[in-house]
GUBA-482756 format. One line per field, with one value per residue (C-alpha): residue number from 0; residue in one letter; chain; x, y, z. Coordinates in steps of 0.05 Angstrom, whole numbers. Layout:
seq: NUM; ...
type: a; ...
mol: A; ...
X: X; ...
Y: Y; ...
Z: Z; ...
This chain:
seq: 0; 1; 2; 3; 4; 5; 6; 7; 8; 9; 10; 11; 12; 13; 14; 15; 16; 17; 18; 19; 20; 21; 22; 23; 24; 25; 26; 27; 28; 29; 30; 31; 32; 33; 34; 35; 36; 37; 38; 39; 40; 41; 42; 43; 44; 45; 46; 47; 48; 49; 50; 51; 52; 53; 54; 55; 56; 57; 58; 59; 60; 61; 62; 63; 64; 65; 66; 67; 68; 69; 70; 71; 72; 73; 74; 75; 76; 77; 78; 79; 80; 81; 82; 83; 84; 85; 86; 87; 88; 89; 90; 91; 92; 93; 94; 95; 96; 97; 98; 99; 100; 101; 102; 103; 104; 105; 106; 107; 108; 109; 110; 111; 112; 113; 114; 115; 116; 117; 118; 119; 120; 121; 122; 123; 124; 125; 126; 127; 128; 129; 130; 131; 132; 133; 134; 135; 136; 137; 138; 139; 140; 141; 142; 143; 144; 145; 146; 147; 148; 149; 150; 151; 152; 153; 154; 155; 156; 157; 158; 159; 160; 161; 162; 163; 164; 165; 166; 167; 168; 169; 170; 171; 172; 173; 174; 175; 176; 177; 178; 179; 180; 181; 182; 183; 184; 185; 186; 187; 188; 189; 190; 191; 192; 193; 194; 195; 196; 197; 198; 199; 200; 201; 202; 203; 204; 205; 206; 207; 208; 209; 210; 211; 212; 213; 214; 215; 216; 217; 218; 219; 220; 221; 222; 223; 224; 225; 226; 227; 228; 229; 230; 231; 232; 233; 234; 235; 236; 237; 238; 239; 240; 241; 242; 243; 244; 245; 246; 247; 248; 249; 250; 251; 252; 253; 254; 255; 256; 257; 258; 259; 260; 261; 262; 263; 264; 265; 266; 267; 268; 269; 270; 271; 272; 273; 274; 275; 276; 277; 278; 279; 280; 281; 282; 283; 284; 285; 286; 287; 288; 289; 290; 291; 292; 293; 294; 295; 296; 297; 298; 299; 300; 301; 302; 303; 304; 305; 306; 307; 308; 309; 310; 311; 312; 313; 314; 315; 316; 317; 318; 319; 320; 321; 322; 323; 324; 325; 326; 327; 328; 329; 330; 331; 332; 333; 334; 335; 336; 337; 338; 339; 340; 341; 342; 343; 344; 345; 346; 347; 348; 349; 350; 351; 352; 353; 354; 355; 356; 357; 358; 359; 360; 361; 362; 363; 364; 365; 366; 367; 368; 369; 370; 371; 372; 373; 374; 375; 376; 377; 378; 379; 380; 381; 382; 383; 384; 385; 386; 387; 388; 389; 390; 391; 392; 393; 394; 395; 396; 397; 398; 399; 400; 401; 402; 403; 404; 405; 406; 407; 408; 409; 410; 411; 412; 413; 414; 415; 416; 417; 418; 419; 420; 421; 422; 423; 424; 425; 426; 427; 428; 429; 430; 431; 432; 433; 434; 435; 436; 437; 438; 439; 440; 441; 442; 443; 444; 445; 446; 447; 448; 449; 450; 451; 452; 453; 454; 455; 456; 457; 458; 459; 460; 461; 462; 463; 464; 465; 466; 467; 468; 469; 470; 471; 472; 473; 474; 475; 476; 477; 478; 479; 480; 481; 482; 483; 484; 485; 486; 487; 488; 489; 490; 491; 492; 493; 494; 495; 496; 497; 498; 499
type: x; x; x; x; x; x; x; x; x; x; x; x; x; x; x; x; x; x; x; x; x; x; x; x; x; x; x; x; x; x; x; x; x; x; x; x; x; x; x; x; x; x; x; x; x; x; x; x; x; x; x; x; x; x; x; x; x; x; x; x; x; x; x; x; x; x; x; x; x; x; x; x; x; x; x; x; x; x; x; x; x; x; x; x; x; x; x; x; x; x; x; x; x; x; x; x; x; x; x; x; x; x; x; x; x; x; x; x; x; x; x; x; x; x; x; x; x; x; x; x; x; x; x; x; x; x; x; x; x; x; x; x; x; x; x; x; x; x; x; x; x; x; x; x; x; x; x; x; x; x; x; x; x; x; x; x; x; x; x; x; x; x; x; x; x; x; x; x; x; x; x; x; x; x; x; x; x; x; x; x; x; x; x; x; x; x; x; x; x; x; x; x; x; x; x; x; x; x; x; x; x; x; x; x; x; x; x; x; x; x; x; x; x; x; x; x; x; x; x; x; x; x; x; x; x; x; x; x; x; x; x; x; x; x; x; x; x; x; x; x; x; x; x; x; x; x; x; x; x; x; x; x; x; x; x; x; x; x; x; x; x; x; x; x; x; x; x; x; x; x; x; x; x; x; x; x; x; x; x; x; x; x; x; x; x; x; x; x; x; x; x; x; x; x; x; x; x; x; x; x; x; x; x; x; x; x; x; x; x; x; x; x; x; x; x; x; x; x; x; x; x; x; x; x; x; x; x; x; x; x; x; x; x; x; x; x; x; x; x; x; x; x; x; x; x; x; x; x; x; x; x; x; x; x; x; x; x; x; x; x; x; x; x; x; x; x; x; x; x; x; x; x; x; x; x; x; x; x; x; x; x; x; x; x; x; x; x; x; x; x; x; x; x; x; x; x; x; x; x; x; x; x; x; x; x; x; x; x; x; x; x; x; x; x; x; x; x; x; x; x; x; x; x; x; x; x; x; x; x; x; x; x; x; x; x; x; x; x; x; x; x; x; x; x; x; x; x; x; x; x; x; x; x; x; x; x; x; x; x; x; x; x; x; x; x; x; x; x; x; x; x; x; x; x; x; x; x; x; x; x; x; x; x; x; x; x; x; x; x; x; x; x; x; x; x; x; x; x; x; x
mol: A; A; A; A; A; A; A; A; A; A; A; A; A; A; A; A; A; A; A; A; A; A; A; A; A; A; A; A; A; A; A; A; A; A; A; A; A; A; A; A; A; A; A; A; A; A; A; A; A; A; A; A; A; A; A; A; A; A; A; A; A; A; A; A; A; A; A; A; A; A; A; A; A; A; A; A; A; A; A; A; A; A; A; A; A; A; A; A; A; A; A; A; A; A; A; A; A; A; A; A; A; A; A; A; A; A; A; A; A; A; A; A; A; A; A; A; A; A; A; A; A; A; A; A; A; A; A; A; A; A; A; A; A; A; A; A; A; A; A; A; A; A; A; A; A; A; A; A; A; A; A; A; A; A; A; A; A; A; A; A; A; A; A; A; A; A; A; A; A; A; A; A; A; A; A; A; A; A; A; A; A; A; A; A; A; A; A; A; A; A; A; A; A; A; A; A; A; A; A; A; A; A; A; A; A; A; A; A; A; A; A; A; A; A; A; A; A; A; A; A; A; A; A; A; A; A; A; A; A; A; A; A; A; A; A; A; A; A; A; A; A; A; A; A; A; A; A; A; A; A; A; A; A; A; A; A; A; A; A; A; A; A; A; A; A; A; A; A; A; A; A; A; A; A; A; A; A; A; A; A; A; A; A; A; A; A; A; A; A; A; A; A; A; A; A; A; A; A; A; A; A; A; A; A; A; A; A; A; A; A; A; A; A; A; A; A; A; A; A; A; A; A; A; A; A; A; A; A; A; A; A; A; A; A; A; A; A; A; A; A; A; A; A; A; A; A; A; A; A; A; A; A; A; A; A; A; A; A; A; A; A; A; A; A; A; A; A; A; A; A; A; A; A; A; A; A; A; A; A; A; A; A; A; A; A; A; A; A; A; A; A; A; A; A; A; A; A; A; A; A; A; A; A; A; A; A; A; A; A; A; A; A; A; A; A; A; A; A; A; A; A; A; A; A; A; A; A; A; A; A; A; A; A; A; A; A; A; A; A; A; A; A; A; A; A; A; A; A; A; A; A; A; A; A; A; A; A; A; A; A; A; A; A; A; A; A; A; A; A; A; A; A; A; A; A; A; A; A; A; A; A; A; A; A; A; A; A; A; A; A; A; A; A; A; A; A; A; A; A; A
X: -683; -729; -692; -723; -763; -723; -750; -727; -733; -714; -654; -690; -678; -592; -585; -536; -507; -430; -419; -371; -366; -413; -414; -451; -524; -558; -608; -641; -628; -649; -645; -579; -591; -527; -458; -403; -358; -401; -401; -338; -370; -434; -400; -350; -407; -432; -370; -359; -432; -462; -505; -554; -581; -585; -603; -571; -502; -464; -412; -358; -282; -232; -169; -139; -144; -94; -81; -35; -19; -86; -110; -117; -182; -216; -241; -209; -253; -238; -228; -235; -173; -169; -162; -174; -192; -222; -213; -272; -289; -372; -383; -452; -496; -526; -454; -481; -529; -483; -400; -361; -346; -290; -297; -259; -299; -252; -266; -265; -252; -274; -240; -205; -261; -298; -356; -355; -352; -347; -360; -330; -338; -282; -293; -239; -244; -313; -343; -417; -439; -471; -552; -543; -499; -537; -513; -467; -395; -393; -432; -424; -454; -443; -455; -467; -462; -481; -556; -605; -606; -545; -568; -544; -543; -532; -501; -479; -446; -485; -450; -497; -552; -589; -612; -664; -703; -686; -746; -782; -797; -741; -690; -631; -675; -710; -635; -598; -663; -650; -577; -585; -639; -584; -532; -589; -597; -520; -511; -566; -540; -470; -492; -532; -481; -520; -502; -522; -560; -541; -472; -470; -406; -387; -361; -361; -332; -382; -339; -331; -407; -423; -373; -392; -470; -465; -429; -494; -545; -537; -532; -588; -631; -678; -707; -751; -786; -783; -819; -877; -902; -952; -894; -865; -816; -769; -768; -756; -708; -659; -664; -633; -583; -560; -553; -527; -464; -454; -445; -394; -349; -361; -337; -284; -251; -276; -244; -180; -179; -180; -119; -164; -121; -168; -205; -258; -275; -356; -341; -286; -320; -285; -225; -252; -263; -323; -349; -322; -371; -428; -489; -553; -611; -654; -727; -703; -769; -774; -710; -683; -617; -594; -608; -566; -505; -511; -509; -449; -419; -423; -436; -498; -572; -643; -693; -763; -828; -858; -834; -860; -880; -812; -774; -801; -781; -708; -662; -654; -594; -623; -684; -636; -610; -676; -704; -773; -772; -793; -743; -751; -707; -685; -644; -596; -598; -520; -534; -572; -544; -506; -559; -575; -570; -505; -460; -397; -371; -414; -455; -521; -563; -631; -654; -717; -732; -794; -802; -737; -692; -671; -650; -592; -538; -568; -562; -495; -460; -494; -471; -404; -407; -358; -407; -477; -518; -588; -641; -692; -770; -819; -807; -799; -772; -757; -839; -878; -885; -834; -855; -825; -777; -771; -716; -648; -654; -612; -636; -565; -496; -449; -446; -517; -489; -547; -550; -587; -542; -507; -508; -439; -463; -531; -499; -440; -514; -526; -603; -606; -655; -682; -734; -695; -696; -764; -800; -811; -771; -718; -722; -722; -657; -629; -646; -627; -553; -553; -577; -514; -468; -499; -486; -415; -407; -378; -435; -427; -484; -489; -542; -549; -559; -623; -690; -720; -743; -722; -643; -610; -563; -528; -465; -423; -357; -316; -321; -320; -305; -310; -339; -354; -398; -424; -454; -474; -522; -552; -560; -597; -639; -667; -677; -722; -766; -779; -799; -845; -878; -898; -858; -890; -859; -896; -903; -867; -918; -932; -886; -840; -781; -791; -769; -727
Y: 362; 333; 320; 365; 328; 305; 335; 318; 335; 313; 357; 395; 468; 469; 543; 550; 485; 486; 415; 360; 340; 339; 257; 266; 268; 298; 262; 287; 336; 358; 419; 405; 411; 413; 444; 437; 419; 357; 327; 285; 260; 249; 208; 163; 130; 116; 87; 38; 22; 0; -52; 5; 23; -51; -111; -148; -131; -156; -114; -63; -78; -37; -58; 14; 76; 128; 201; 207; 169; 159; 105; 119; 93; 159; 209; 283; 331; 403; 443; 392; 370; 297; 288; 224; 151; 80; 29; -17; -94; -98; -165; -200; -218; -280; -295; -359; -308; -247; -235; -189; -116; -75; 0; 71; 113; 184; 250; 309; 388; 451; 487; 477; 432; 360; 371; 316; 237; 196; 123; 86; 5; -35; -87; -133; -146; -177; -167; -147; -112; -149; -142; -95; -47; 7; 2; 68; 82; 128; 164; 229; 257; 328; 389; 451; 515; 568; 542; 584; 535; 498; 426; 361; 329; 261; 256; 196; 173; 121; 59; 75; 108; 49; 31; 64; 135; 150; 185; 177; 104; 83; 40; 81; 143; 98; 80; 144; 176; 122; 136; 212; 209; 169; 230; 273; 229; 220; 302; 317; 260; 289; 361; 339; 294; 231; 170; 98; 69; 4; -22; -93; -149; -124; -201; -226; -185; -172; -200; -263; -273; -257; -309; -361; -342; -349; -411; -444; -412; -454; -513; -506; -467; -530; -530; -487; -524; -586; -540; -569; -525; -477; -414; -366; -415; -358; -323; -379; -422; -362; -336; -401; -409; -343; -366; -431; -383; -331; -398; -430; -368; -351; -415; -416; -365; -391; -467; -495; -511; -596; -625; -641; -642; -657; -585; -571; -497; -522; -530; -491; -504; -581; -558; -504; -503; -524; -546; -610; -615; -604; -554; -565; -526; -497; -499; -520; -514; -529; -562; -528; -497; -560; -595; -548; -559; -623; -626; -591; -644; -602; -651; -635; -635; -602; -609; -578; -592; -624; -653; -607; -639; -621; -668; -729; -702; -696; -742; -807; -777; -709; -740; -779; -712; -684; -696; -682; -660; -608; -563; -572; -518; -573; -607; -548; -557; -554; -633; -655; -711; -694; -695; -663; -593; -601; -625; -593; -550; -552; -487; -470; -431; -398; -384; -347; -393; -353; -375; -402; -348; -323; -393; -392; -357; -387; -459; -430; -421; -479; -531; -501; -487; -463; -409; -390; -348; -323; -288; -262; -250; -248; -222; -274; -281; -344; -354; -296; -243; -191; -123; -55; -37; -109; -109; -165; -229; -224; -153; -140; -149; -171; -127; -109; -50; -19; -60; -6; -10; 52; 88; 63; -5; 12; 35; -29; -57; -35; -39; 20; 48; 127; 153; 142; 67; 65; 3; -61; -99; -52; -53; -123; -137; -93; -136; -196; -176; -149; -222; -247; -213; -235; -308; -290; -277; -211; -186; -177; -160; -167; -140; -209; -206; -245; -236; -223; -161; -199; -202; -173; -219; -232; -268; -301; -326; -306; -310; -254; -244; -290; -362; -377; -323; -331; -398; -372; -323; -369; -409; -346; -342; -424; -417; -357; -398; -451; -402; -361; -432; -406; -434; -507; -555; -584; -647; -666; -671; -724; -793; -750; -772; -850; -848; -789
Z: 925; 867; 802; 749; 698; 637; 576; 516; 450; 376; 340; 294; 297; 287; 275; 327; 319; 310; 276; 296; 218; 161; 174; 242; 255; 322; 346; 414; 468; 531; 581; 623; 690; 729; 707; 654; 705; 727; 655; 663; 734; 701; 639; 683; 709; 636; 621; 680; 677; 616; 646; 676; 608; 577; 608; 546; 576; 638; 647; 627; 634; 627; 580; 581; 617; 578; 577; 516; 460; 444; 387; 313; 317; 356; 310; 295; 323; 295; 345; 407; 449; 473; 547; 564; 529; 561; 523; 551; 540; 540; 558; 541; 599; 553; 515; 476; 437; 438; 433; 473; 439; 453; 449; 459; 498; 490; 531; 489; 515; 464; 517; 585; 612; 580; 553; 493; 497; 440; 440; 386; 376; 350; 295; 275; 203; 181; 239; 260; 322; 375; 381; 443; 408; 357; 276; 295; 272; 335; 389; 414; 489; 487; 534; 498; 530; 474; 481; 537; 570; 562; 535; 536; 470; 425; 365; 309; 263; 223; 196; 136; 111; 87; 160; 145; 172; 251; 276; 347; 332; 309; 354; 351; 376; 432; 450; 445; 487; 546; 548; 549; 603; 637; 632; 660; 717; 735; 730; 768; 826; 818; 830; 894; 912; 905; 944; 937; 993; 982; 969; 932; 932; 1003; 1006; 935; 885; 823; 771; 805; 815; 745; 721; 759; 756; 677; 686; 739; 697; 633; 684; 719; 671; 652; 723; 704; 650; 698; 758; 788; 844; 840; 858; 791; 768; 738; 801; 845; 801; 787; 854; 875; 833; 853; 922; 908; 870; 933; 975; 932; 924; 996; 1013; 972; 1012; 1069; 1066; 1043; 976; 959; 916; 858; 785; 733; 731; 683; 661; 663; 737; 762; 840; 837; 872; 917; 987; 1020; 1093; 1103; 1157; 1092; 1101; 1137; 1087; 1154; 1134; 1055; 1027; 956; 970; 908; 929; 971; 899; 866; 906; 918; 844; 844; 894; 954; 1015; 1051; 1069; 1078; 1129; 1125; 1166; 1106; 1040; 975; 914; 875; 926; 890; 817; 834; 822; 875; 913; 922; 955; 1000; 1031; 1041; 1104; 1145; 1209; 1270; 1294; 1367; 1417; 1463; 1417; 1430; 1509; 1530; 1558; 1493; 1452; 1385; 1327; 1255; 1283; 1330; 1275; 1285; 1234; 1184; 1153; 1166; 1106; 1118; 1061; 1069; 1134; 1168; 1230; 1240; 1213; 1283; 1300; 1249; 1292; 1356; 1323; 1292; 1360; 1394; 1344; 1333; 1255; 1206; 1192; 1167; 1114; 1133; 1094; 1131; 1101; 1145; 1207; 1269; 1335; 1362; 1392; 1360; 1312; 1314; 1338; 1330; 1382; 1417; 1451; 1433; 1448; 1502; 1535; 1570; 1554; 1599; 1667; 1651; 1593; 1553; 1484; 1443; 1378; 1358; 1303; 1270; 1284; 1244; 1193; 1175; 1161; 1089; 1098; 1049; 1087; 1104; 1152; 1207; 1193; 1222; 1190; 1224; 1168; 1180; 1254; 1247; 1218; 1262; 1314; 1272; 1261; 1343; 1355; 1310; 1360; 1419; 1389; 1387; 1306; 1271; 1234; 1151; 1104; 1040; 986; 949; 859; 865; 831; 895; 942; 1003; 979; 1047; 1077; 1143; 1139; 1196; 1186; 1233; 1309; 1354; 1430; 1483; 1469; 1538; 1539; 1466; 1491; 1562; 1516; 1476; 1544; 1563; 1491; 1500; 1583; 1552; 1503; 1556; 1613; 1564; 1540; 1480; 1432; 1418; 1371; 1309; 1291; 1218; 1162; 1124; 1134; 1173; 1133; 1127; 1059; 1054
C-alpha cells in the first residue's frame, strides 16, 4: 500500500472549530488518514523520537512515565480528560552550543479515546529555550473527528505575540508543518502495520554510543581541517570516529576491565577492556581509525599495500604502527611461522577492506583472535569478483549436508533488505556471514551510526562449534586458492615499510 500524499493546509477557515482556549492559535492541518484509535500509536513514537524531526537533537529520555497525579505544569483543557504524561529529557546532539530541555508531553481524551497531545517545555527560572525548540509556551497535536474528513491538526500557544507574524514562511509554521507530516507518516505506518527493516544497537545500546560518540567527536574533530587526501574529509573523518567508538564499547564488554584509578570523564575508555593482544587494521588505508585508537591508547597496528599521504602528517608514534605490506595466503598455512597476521588473540578490523574483506574470519580463526569486525563494500571473494549465487567458501558442511542458508538464518542478518534479497550486495553478505560460520564464529550484525551507505557490519566474538573442524575449513578455503592459482600476491608499494 502507497501512503496517501500529505496535504496540508494553513488554519484558516475555524467555523467548526471547538477551541482549546482563547490563548491558543491553530496553525496547520491535514486530511488524517488512518483512525482515532491509531493516534496514541502514532504520537508514542513522537515522543520517544524527537531526533527524526531535528537533526539539532540527540535524543529523548524519559524521567517519568505517569498515569495519575499529573504535574501542575500541564494545561486545563475544558472538556479534555488527562490520560497519560512523559516527562522527557531532550538532550542536544551538539551540547557545547545547545542545553538539555526537559518537557511534559501529556495525552489528552475529549472522550473515551486520545486524540490530543500537548507538549509543554519546562524552564527553570530565567531561562531561554534552546535553538532547536520553537518560542512556544505549548504545542498541541490533535485529531479531530467533526471535520469530513477527520484532520489532523497543530495548535500553540505563543510565549508572545511580539515574535512576530506566523505565516507559511515563518519558522514556527516550517516547524509545526514537519512535525505534523511526521504524525501523518507514523498513522499511516501504524494502520499498515509498518515495520522497520533495519534494527540498529543490536550490540551497542544507542545511548551508550551517543555518549561516548559526543565525547570522540570534540577529540578528533580537528582532523578534518588537518586532512590531506583528496577523499570528503567530513565523510571520511566522522565515519571513523564512529567506528573507532563501536570498537571501544564493543570491547569493553568484550575484555576484562584494567585496574586503572585515576579516571577522567574526557576519557572514560582508560579503564576499559581492550585486546591485550592489540588490533591488526586489515587493509588500514588512510590509516585513520588505527590513529584514532591508538590515540586513545589502544595497543595496535595497520597494514596496507601502500602508505597514503596522511600517514606522514600524523604524529611520530602513529606512523610507527603503520605498516606496508602484501597480504600473502601462505602466511596462514597450518606449518607457517608465527607473523603479523597469526598473533594470537588479538582483533582483526576490516574496515571497508575490498579485496580482503573475506579474509577477516578466515585470518580470524587461523590466527586464533579474540575476535573481529568486518565491513564489507565492494564485493570480493578471496581471488575474484563475487557473483550472484556463488556458492560458500566451503561448498559442504560436514558429512557433505546442503549449506544453502535458511531462511531464519537470513533473516538474524538485518540486511534490511526486500525483493527476495535478490541483489548481489545482498547476496553477498549472505555469503559473507555463511563464510563467518564456516570459520567457526557465531554470526552478529550490526547496522553501524556512520555517515556512510556501506554501514552493515559482521561481528564475531564468540566461537561456535567444533574448532577442529573450524580450522580443518579454513584448511579447505587456502588448499582452494592455491589449486585455483588465481589469487597472486602483490608486491608492497613504495619502500614497503622501511620506515614505517
Amino acid at each position: 500500500m502507497t501512503r496517501p500524499r500529505f496535504e496540508p493546509s494553513p488554519c484558516s477557515d475555524l467555523s467548526d472549530y471547538h477551541p482549546l482556549g482563547s490563548e491558543w492559535l491553530p496553525l496547520v492541518s491535514a486530511p488524517a488518514d488512518f483512525p482515532i484509535e491509531l493516534f496514541e500509536s502514532a504520537v508514542d513514537q513522537l515522543i520517544h523520537h524527537p531526533e527524526y524531526n531535528s537533526t539539532l537533537i540527540l535524543r529523548a529520555e524519559v524521567v517519568a512515565d505517569t498515569t495519575s497525579d499529573f504535574p501542575a505544569s500541564i494545561p486545563t483543557l475544558k472538556g479534555f480528560q488527562s490520560l497519560r504524561n512523559v516527562h522527557r529529557r531532550l538532550l542536544p546532539r551538539r551540547p557545547e552550543r545547545d542545553g538539555a530541555l526537559e518537557q511534559n508531553c501529556t495525552l489528552y481524551a475529549s472522550d473515551s479515546v486520545a486524540d490530543t497531545l500537548v507538549l509543554t517545555p519546562l524552564l527553570p527560572p530565567g531561562g531561554s529555550l534552546p535553538y532547536y525548540h520553537p518560542s512556544i509556551a505549548h504545542l498541541a497535536f490533535r485529531y479531530i473527528t467533526t471535520t469530513t474528513p477527520p484532520t489532523v491538526r497543530i495548535e500553540v500557544v505563543r510565549l508572545s505575540d511580539e515574535d512576530g507574524p506566523v505565516d507559511p514562511g515563518s519558522r514556527l509554521y516550517r516547524t509545526c508543518l514537519s512535525l505534523l507530516d511526521t504524525l501523518h507518516r507514523y498513522g499511516w505506518g501504524a494502520l499498515t502495520n509498518y515495520q522497520k527493516r533495519v534494527h540498529h544497537d543490536r550490540i551497542v545500546p544507542r545511548e551508550s554510543y551517543q555518549d561516548l560518540y559526543l565525547i570522540m567527536r570534540e577529540r578528533f574533530k580537528g582532523l578534518v581541517d588537518t586532512w590531506v587526501e583528496s577523499t570528503d574529509p567530513l565523510k571520511h573523518v566522522f565515519e571513523d570516529i564512529g567506528i573507532a567508538t563501536f570498537l571501544i564499547l564493543l570491547w569493553k564488554e568484550l575484555y576484562p576491565p584494567l585496574p586503572i584509578s585515576d579516571l577522567r570523564p574526557d576519557e572514560p575508555w582508560r579503564s576499559w577492556g581492550r585486546p591485550l593482544a592489540g588490533f591488526l587494521d586489515f587493509g588500514c588505508g588512510n590509516g585513520l581509525l588505527t590513529h584514532i585508537l591508538l590515540s586513545c591508547g589502544y595497543t595496535g597496528c595497520g597494514i596496507d599495500l601502500r602508505a597514503r599521504a596522511s600517514w606522514g602528517n600524523y604524529p611520530l608514534d602513529t606512523q610507527a604502527h603503520l605498516i606496508v605490506d602484501a597480504f600473502d595466503p601462505r602466511t596462514l598455512a597450518a606449518d607457517a611461522e608465527l607473523n603479523i597476521y597469526t598473533t594470537r588473540g588479538q582483533f582483526i578490523i576490516a574496515n571497508h577492506a575490498d579485496e580482503l574483506t573475506p579474509w577477516a574470519p578466515v585470518l580470524a580463526t587461523r590466527s586464533h583472535a579474540s575476535g573481529f569486525l568486518s565491513i564489507p563494500c565492494c564485493s570480493w571473494t578471496f581471488d575474484a569478483r563475487f557473483q550472484r549465487g556463488m556458492a560458500p567458501a566451503v561448498g559442504r558442511a560436514a558429512g557433505g549436508a546442503d549449506v544453502t542458508p535458511s531462511s531464519t538464518f537470513v533473516q538474524q542478518l538485518n540486511l534490511g533488505a526486500d525483493s527476495g534479497n535478490t541483489s548481489g550486495y545482498v547476496q553477498y553478505r549472505i555469503w559473507l556471514a555463511q563464510l563467518q560460520e564456516q570459520c567457526g564464529w557465531e554470526v552478529e550484525c550490526e547496522v553501524l551510526r556512520i555517515p556512510s551507505t556501506r554501514n552493515w557490519a559482521l561481528i564475531g566474538r564468540r566461537k561456535k562449534g567444533d574448532e577442529d573442524g573450524a580450522q580443518a575449513n579454513v584448511d579447505a578455503i587456502l588448499q582452494g586458492v592455491l589449486d585455483r592459482g588465481i589469487f597472486k600476491a602483490r608486491m608492497p608499494e613504495g619502500k614497503a615499510g622501511k620506515d614505517h
